[in-house]
C-alpha positions, 0 to 999 in steps of 0.5 A, a space after each residue: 500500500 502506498 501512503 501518498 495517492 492523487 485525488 483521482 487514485 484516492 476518489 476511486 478507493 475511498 467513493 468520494 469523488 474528485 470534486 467531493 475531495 478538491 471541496 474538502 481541501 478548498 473548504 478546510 475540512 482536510 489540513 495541509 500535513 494532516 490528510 493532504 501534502 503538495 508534492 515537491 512537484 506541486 501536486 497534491 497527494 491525499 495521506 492516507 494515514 491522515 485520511 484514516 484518522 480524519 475519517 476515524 474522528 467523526 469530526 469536519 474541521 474549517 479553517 474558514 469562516 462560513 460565506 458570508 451572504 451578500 446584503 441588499 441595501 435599499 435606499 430610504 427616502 428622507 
């Protein structure tokens, strides 16, 4: 078995798809070092250790802060 797989190796052994995968990464729910790495080449693999202990937990992790919503501001008539 090897540790470090490309999403699309990963997609097809875990079910999630590619898009699911990039989401997670984008998203924050998947850590750089701890499900993911970016290879001296630049690509990114998925950890399998990492990706074990994540499924394990029970637990989605984000770093960012939700989408904010954009607001719509009408004008008042003094």
């Amino acid at each position: 078995m090897v540790r470090f797989v490309t999403i699309d190796k990963h997609a097809l052994e875990s079910g999630y798809t590619e898009h699911a995968i990039r989401a997670k990464i984008r998203d924050g729910i998947w850590r750089e070092g701890e499900v993911w790495v970016k290879a001296p080449d630049g690509r990114i693999l998925i950890d399998a250790e990492g990706y074990d202990a994540w499924a394990a937990s029970g637990k989605t992790r984000s770093r960012k802060a939700p989408r904010s919503v954009p607001v719509k501001v009408r004008a008042v008539k003094a």
